[in-house]
PDB file of N, CA, C and O in Angstrom:
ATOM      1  N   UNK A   1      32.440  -3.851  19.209  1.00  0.00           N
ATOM      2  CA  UNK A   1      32.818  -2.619  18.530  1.00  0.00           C
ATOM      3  C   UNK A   1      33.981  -2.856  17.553  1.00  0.00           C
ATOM      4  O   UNK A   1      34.537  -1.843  17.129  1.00  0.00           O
ATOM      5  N   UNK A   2      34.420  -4.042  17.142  1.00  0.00           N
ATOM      6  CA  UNK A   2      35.014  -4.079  16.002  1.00  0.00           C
ATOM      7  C   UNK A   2      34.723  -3.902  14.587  1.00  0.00           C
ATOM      8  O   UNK A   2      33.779  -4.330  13.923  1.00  0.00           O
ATOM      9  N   UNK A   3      35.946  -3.023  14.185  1.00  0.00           N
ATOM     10  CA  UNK A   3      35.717  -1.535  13.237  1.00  0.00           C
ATOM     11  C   UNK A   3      35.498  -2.737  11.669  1.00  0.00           C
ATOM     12  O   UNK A   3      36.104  -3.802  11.560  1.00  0.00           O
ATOM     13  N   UNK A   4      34.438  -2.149  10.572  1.00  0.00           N
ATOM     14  CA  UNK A   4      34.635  -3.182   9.523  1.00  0.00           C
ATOM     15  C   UNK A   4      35.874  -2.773   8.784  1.00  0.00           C
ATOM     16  O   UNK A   4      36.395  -3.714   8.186  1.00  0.00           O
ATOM     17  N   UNK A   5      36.428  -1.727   8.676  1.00  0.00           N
ATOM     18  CA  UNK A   5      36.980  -1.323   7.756  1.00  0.00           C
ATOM     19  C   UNK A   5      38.565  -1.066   8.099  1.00  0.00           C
ATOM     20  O   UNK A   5      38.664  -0.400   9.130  1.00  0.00           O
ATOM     21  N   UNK A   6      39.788  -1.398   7.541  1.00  0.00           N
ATOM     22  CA  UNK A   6      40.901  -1.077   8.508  1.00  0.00           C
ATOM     23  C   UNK A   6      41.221   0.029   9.101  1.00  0.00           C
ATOM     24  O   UNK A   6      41.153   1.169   8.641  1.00  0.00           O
ATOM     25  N   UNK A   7      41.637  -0.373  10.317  1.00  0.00           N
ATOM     26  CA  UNK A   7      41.973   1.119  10.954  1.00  0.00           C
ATOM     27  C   UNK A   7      42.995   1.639  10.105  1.00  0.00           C
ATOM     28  O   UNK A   7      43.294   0.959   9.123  1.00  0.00           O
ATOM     29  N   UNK A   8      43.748   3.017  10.355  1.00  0.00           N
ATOM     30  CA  UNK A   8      45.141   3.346   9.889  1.00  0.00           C
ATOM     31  C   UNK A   8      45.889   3.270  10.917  1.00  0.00           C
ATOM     32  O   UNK A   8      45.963   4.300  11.586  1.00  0.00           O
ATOM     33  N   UNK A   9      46.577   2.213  11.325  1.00  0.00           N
ATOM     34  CA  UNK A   9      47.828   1.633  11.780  1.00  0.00           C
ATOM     35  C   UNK A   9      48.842   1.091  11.358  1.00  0.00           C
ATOM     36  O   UNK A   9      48.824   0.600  10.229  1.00  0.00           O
ATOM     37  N   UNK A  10      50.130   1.033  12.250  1.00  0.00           N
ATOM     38  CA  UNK A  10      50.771   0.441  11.286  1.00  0.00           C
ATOM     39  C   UNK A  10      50.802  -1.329  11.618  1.00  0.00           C
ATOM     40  O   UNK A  10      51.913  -1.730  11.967  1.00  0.00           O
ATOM     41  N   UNK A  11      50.202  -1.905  11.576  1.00  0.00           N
ATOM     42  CA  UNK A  11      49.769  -2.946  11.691  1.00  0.00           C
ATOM     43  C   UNK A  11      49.006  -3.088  10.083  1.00  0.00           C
ATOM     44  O   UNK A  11      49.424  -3.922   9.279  1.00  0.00           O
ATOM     45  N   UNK A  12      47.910  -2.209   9.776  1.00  0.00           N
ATOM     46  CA  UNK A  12      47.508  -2.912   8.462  1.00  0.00           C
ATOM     47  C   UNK A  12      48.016  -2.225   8.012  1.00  0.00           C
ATOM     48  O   UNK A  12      47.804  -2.910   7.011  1.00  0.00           O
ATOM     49  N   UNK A  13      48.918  -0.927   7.440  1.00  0.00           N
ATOM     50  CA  UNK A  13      49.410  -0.412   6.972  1.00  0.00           C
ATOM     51  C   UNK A  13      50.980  -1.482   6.458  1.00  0.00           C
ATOM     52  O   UNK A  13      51.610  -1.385   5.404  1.00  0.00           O
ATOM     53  N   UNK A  14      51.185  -2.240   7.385  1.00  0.00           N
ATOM     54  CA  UNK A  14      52.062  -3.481   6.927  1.00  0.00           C
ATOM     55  C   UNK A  14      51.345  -4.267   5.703  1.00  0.00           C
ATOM     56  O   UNK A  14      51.682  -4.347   4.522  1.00  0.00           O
ATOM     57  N   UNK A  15      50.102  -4.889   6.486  1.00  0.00           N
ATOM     58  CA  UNK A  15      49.309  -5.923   5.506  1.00  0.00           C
ATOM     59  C   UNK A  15      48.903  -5.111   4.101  1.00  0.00           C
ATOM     60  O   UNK A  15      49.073  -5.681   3.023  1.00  0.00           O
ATOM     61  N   UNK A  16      48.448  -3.979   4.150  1.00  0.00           N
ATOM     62  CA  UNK A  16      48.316  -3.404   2.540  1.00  0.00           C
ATOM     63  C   UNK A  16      49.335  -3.417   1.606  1.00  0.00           C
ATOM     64  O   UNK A  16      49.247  -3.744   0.423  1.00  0.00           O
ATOM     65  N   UNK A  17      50.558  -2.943   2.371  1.00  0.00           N
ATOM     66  CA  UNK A  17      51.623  -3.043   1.181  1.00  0.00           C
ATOM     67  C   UNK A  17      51.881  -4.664   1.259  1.00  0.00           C
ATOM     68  O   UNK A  17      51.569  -4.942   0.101  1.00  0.00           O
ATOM     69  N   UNK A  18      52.145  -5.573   1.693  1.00  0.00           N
ATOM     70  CA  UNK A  18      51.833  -6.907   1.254  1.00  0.00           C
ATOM     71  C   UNK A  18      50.717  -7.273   0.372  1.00  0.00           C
ATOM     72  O   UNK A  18      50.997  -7.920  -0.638  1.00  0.00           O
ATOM     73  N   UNK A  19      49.758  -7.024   0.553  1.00  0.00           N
ATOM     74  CA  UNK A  19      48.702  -7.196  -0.491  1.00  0.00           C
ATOM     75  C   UNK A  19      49.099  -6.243  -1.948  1.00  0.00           C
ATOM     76  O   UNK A  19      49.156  -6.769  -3.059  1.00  0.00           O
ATOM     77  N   UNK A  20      49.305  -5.055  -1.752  1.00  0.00           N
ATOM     78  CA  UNK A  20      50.094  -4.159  -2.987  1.00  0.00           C
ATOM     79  C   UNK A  20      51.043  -4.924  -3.537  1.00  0.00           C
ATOM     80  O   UNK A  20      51.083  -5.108  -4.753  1.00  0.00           O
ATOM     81  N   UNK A  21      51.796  -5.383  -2.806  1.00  0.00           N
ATOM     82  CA  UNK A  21      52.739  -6.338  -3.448  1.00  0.00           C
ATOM     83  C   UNK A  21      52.321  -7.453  -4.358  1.00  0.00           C
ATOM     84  O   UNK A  21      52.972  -7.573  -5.396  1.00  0.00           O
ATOM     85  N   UNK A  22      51.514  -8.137  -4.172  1.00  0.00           N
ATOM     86  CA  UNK A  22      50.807  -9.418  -4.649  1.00  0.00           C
ATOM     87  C   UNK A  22      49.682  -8.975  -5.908  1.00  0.00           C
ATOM     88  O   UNK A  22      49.386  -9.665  -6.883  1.00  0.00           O
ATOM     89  N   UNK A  23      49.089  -7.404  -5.505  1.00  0.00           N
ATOM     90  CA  UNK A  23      48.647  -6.535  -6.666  1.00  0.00           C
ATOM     91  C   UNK A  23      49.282  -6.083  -8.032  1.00  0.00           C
ATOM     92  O   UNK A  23      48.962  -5.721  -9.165  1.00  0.00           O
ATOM     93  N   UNK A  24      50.648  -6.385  -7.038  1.00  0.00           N
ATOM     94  CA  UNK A  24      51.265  -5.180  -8.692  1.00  0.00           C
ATOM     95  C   UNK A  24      51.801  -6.675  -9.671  1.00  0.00           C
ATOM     96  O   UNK A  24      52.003  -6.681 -10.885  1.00  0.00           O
ATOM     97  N   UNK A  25      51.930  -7.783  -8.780  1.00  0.00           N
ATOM     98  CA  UNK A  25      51.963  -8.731  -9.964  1.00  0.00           C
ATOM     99  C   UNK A  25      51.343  -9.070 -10.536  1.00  0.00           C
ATOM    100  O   UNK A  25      51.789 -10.017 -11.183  1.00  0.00           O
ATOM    101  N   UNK A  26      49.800  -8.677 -10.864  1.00  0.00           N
ATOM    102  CA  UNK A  26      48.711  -9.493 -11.676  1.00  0.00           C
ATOM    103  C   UNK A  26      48.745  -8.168 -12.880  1.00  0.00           C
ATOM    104  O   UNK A  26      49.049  -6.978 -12.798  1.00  0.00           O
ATOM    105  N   UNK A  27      48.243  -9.102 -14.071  1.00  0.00           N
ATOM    106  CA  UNK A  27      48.558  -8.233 -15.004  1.00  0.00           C
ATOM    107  C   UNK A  27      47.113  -8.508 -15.512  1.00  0.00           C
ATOM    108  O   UNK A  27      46.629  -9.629 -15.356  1.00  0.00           O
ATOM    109  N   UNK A  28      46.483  -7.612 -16.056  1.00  0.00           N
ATOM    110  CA  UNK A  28      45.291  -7.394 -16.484  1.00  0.00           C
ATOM    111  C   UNK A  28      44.123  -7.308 -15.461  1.00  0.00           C
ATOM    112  O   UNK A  28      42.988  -7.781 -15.526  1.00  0.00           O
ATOM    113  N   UNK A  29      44.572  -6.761 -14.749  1.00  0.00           N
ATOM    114  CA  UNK A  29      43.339  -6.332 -13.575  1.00  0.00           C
ATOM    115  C   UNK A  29      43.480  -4.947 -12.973  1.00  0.00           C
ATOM    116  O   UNK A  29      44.524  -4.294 -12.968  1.00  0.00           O
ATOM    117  N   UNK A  30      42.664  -4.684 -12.619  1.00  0.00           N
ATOM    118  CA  UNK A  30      42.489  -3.296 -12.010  1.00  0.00           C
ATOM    119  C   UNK A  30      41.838  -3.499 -10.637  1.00  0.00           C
ATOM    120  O   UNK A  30      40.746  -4.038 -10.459  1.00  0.00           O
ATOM    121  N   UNK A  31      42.866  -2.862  -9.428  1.00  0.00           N
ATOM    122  CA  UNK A  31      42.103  -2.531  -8.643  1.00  0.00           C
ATOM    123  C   UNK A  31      41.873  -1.301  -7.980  1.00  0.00           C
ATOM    124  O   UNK A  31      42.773  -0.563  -7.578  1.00  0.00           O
ATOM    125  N   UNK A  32      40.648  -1.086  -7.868  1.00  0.00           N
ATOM    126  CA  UNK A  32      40.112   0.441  -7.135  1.00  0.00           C
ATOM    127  C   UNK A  32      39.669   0.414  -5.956  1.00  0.00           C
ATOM    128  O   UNK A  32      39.436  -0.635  -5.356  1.00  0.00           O
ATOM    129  N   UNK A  33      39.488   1.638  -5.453  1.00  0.00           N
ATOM    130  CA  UNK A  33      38.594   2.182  -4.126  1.00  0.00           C
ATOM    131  C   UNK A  33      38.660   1.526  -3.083  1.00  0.00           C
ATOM    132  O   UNK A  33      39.808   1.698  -2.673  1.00  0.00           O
ATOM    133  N   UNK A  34      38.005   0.732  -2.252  1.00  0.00           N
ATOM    134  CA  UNK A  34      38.585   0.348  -0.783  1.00  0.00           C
ATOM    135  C   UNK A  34      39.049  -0.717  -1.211  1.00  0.00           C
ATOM    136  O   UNK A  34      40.204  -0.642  -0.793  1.00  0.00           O
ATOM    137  N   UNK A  35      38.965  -1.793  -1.825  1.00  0.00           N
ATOM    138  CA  UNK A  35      39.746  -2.966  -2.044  1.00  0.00           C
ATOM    139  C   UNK A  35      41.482  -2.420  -2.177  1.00  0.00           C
ATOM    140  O   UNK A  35      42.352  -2.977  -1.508  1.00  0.00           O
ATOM    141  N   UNK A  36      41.838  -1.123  -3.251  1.00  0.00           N
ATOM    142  CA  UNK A  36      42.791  -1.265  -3.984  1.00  0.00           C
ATOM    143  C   UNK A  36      43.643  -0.466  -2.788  1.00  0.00           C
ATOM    144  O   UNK A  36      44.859  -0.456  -2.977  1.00  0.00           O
ATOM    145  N   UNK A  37      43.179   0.186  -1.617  1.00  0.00           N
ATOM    146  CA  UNK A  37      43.964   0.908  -1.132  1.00  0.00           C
ATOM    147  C   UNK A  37      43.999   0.110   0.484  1.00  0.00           C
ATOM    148  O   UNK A  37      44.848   0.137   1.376  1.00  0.00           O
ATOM    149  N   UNK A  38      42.893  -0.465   0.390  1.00  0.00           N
ATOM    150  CA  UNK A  38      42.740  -1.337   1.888  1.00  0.00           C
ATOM    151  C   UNK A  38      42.397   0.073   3.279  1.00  0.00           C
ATOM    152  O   UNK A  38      42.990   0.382   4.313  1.00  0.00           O
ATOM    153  N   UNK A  39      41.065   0.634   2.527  1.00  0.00           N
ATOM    154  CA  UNK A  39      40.628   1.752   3.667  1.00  0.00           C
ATOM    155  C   UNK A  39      39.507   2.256   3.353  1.00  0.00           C
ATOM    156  O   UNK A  39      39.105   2.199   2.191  1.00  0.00           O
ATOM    157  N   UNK A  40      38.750   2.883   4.407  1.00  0.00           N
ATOM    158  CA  UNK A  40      37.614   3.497   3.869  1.00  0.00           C
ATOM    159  C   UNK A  40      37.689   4.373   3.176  1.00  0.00           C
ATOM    160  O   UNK A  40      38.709   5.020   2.940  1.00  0.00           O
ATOM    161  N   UNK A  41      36.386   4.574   2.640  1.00  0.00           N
ATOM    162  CA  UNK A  41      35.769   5.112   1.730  1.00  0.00           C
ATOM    163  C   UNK A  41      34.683   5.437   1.500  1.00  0.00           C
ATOM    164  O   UNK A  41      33.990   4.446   1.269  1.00  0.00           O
ATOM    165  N   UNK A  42      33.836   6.882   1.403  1.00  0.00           N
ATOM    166  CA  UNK A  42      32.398   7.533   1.221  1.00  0.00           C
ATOM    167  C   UNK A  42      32.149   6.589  -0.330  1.00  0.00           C
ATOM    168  O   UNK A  42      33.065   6.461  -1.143  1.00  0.00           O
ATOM    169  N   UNK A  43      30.927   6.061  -0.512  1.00  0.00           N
ATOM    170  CA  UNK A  43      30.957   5.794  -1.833  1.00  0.00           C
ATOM    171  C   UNK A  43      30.861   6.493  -2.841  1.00  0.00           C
ATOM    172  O   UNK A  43      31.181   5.993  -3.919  1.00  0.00           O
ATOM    173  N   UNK A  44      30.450   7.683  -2.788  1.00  0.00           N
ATOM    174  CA  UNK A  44      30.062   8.511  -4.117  1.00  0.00           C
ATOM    175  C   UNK A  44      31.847   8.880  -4.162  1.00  0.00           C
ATOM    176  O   UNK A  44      32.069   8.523  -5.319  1.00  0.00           O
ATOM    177  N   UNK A  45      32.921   9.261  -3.734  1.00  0.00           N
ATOM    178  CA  UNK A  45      33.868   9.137  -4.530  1.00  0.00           C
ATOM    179  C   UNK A  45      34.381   8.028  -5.208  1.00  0.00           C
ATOM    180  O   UNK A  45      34.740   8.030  -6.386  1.00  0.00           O
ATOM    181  N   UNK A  46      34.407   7.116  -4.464  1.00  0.00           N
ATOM    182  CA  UNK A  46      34.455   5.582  -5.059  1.00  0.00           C
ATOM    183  C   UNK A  46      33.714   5.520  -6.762  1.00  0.00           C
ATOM    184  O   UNK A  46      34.125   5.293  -7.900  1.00  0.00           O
ATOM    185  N   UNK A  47      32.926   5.732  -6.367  1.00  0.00           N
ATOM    186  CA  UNK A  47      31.846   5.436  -8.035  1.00  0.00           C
ATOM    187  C   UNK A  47      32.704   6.392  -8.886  1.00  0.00           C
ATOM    188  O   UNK A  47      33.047   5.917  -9.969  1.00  0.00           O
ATOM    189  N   UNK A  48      33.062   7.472  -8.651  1.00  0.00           N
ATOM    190  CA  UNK A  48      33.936   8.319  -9.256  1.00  0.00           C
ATOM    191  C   UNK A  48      34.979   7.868 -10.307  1.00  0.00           C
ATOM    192  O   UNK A  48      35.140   7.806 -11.526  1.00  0.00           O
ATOM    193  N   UNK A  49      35.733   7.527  -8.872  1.00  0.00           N
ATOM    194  CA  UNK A  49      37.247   7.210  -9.392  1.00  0.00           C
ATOM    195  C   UNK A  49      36.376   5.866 -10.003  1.00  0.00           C
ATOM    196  O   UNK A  49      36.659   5.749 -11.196  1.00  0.00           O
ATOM    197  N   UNK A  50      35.600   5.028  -9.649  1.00  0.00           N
ATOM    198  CA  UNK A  50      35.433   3.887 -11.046  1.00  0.00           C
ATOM    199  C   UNK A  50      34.932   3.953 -11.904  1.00  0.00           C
ATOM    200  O   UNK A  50      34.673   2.995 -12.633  1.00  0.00           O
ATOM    201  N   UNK A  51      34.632   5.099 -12.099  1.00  0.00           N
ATOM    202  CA  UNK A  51      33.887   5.832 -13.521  1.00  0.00           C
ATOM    203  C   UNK A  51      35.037   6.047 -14.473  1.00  0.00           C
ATOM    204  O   UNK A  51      35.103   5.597 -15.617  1.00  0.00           O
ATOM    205  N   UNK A  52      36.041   6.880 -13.782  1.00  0.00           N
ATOM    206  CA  UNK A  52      37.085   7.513 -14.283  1.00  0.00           C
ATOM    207  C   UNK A  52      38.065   6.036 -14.908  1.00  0.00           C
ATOM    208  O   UNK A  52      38.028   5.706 -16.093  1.00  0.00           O
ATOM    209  N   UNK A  53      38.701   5.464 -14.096  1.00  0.00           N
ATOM    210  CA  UNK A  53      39.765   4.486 -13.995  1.00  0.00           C
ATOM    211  C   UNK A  53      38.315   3.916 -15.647  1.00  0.00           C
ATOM    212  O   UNK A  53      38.751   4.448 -16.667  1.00  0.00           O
ATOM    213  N   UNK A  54      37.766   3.583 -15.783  1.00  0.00           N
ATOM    214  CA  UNK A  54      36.786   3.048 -16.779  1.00  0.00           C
ATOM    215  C   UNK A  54      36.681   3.886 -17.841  1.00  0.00           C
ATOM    216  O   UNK A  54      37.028   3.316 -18.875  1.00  0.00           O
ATOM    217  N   UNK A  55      36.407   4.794 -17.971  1.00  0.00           N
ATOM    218  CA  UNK A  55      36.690   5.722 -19.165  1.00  0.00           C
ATOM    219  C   UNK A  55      38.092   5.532 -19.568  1.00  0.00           C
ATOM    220  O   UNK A  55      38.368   5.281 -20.741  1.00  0.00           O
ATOM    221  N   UNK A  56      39.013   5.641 -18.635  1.00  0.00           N
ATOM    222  CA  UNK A  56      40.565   5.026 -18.687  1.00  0.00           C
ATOM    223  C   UNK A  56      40.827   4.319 -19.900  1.00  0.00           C
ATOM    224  O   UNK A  56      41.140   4.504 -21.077  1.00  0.00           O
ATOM    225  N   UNK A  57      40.589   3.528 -19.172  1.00  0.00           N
ATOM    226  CA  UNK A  57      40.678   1.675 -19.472  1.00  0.00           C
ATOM    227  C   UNK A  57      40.332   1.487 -21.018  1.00  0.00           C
ATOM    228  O   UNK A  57      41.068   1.049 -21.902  1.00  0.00           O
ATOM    229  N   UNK A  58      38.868   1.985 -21.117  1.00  0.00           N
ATOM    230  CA  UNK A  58      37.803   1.610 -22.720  1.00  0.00           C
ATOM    231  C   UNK A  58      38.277   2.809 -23.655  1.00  0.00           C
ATOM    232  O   UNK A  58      37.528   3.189 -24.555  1.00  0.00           O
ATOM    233  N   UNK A  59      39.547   3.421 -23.442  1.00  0.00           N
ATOM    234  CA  UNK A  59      40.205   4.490 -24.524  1.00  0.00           C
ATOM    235  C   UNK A  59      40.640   3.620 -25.615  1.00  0.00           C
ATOM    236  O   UNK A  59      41.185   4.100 -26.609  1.00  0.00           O
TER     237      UNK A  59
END
């Protein structure tokens, strides 16, 4: 019964902002939706916000 996706603890709630950290130094990348926040996610908002963040971006 191990979960795929992180629980909300503060256990990965540590490891995300470490990874955020290592995120906010790359320059020319974008990250979204469960990668960028390190949590689940229904996909049809996902496609959303990467629709959006993309219309963004190609202004």
């Amino acid at each position: 019964m191990e979960p795929y996706y992180p629980v909300n603890n503060e256990r990965n709630q540590s490891l995300y902002q470490q990874y955020k950290a290592l995120a906010d130094r790359e320059e020319n990348v974008l990250f979204g939706g469960r990668l960028a926040e390190y949590k689940y996610y229904d996909m049809a908002p996902v496609i959303r916000q990467a629709m959006d963040a993309a219309q963004r971006e190609l202004r």
